[in-house]
C-alpha positions in Angstrom: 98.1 52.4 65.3 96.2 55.9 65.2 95.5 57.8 62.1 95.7 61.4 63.0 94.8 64.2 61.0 96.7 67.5 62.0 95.6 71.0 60.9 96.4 74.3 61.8 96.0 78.0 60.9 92.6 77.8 59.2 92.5 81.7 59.7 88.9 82.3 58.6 88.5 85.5 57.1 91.0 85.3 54.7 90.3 82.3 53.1 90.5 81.6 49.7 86.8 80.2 47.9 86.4 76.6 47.6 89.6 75.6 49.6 88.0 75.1 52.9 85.7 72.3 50.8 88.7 71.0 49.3 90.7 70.5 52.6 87.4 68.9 53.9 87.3 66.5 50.6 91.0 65.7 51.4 90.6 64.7 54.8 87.0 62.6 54.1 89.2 60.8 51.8 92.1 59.5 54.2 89.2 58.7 56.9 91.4 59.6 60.1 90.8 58.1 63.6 90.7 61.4 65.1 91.5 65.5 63.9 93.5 67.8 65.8 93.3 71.5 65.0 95.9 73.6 67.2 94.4 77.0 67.0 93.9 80.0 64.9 90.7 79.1 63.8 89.8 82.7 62.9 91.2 85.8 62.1 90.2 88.5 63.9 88.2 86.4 66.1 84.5 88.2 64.9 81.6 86.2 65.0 80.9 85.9 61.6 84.7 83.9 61.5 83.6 81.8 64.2 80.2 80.7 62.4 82.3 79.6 59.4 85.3 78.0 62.0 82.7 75.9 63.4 80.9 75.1 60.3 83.8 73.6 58.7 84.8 71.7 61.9 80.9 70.1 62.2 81.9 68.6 58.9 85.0 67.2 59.7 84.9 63.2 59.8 85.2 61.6 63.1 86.2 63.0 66.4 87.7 66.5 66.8 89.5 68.0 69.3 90.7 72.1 69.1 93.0 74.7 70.9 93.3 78.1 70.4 96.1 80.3 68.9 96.6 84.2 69.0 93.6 85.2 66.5 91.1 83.3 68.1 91.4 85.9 71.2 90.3 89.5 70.1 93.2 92.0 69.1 91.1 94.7 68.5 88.7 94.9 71.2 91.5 95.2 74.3 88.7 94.8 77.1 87.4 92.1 75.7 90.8 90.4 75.2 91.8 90.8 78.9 88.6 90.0 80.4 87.2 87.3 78.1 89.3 86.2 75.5 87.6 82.8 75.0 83.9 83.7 75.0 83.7 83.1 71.2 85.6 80.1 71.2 83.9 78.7 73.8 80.5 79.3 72.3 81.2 78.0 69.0 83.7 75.5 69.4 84.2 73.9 72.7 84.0 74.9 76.3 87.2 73.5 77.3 90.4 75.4 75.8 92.5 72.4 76.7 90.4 69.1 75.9 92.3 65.9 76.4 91.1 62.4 74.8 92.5 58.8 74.6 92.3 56.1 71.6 94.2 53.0 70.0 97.0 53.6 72.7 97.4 57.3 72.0 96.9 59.9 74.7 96.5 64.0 72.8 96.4 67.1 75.8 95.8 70.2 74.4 96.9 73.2 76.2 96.6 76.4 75.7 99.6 79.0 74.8 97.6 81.8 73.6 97.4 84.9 75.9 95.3 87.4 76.4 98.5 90.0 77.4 101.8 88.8 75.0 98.9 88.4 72.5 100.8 87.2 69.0 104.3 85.5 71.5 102.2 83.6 73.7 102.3 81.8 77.1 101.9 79.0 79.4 100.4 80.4 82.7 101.4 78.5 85.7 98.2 77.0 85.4 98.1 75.9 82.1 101.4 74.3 82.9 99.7 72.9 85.8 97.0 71.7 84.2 98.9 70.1 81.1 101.6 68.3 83.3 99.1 67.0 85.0 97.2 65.3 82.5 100.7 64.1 80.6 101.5 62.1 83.6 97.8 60.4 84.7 98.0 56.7 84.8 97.6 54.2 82.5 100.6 54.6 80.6 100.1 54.7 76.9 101.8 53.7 73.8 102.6 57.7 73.3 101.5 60.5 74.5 101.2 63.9 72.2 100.9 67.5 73.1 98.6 70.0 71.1 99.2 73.2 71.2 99.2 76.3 69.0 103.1 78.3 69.5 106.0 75.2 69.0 108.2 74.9 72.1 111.5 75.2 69.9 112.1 76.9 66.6 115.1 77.8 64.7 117.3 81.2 65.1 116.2 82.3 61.8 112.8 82.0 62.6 110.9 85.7 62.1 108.2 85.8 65.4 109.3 85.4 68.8 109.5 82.4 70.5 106.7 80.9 72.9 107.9 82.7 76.5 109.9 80.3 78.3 109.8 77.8 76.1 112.9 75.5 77.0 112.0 75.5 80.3 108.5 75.0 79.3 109.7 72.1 77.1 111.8 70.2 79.5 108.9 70.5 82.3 106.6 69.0 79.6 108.8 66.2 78.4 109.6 65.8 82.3 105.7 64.9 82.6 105.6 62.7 79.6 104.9 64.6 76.8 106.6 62.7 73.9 105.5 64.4 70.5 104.1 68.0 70.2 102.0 69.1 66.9 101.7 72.7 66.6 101.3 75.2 64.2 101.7 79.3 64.5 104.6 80.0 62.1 102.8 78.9 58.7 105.5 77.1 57.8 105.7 73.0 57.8 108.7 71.1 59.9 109.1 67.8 61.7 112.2 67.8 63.9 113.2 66.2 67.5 113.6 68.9 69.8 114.9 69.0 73.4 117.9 66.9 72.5 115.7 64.2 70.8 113.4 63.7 73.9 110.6 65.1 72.0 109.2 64.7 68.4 107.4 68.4 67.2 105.6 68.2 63.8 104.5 71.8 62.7 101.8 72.6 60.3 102.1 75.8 58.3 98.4 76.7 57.7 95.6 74.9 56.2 93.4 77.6 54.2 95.1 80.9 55.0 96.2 83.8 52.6 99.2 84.2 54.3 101.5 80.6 53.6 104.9 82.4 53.9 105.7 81.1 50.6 104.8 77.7 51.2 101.6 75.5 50.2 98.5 75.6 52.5 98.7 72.1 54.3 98.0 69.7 56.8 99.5 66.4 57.8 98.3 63.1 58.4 99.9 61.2 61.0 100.2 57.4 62.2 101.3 57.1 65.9 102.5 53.7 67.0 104.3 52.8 69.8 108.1 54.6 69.7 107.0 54.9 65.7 105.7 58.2 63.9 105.1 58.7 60.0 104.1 62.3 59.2 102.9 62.8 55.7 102.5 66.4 54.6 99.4 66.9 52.0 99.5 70.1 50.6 97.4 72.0 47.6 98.7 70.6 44.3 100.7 73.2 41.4 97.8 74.6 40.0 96.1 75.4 43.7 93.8 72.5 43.2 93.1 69.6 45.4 95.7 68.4 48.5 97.9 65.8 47.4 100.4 64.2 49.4 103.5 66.1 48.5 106.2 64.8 51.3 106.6 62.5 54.5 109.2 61.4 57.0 109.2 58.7 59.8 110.9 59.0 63.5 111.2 56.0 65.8 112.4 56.6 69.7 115.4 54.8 70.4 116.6 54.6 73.7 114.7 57.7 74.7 115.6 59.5 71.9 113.6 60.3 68.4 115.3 59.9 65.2 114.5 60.1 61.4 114.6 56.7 60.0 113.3 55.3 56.9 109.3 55.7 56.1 107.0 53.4 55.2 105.0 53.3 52.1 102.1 55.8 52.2 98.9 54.5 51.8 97.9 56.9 49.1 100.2 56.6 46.5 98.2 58.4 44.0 100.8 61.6 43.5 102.5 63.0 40.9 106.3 62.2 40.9 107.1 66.1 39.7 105.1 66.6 42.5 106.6 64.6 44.6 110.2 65.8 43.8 109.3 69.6 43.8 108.3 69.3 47.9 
């Protein structure tokens, strides 16, 4: 079993004080096996937004492994968006836009859907594709394998931004390779759903420090990934916009190829508020 912490649209530059400390409290405390963050780490990708991205993510516990989203490539600066989009990101965070790792039976790619041209829909080049599909399928096997990336390959028709460009065909060519589970962020709003018929599980993060929470809680989740097994539990800032408390979670299990919500397991932080609890 994996412990995963997943966080997403830390936006820095409009931040609130004192919550990046608190998320980084919150995520000491449940000591996860490994962190994914799947993008927007900044908001107008300046470098003064980058010193504090990367700050916060040296502090992190454990391994950490990042893709970009939309704001981390310059919106103001168009030259500089078209020609080098990554520069930043690449200096202050990691040289590779679309790191993969292995542990406890878990395989994470990341791959990146930001573009430097549809800047806030996004896209999978042919070579990100490439590149993705290819590392979903290497040999060994392993107990599941799980996508990162920023835009989520399916949302719902009421859903206010664009989708990802292509992103059925996109989704079936992933799942195709292997991909069983995608985390993502982008919309600032939390969901855990199959997708693609059931063939794959995508858990969306709204965003962890940002202003902008669409009239939701900042949040993150904390994962454990098993073999066909998934509990997602969604921490979120407490009534009172103090520390993150574990306001919600589900559990999926694939079945026959598919992923459906069954019953979840006791959290192992049971330390929450019941009206908190029944408010989520």
């Amino acid at each position: 079993m994996l412990r995963l912490a997943h966080l997403s649209d830390l936006h820095f530059g409009r931040v609130p004080p004192r919550i990046a400390d608190r998320l980084l409290e919150a995520v000491a405390r449940l000591a996860p096996d490994l962190t994914v963050i799947t993008g927007d780490m900044t908001q107008r990708s300046r470098s003064s937004q980058w010193r504090m991205a990367r700050e916060f993510v040296e502090k992190l516990p454990g391994p950490v492994i990042c893709v970009p989203g939309n704001h981390d490539a310059p919106l103001e600066n168009v030259a500089r968006r078209l020609v080098s989009p990554w520069r930043r990101y690449r200096r202050y965070i990691a040289l590779d836009v679309a790191p993969t790792t292995r542990m406890k039976g878990v395989r994470v790619v990341g791959a990146n859907s930001a573009s430097r041209v549809e800047w806030q829909r996004g896209r999978l080049d042919p070579g990100d594709m490439a590149r993705a599909c290819k590392a979903l399928a290497e040999p060994p096997r392993e107990a599941l394998t799980v996508l990162a990336l920023h835009h989520p390959l399916e949302q719902l028709p009421d859903d206010p931004k664009a989708p990802l460009r292509d992103a059925e065909d996109h989704a079936r060519r992933l799942a195709d390779a292997g991909a069983e589970m995608v985390l993502c962020g982008h919309m600032h709003t939390w969901r855990a759903m199959p997708i693609l018929g059931g063939r794959m599980l995508q858990v969306q993060a709204g965003t962890s420090l940002s202003l902008r929470t669409r009239g939701e809680e900042n949040d993150f989740n904390l994962l454990t990934l098993g073999e066909g097994r998934v509990d997602v539990e969604r921490h979120a800032v407490g009534e009172g916009g103090e520390d993150f408390l574990r306001l919600s979670g589900m559990s999926f299990a694939k079945r026959d190829g598919l992923w459906r919500q069954v019953e979840g397991r006791a959290p192992r932080e049971t330390a929450v508020p019941a009206e908190a609890r029944d408010s989520a």
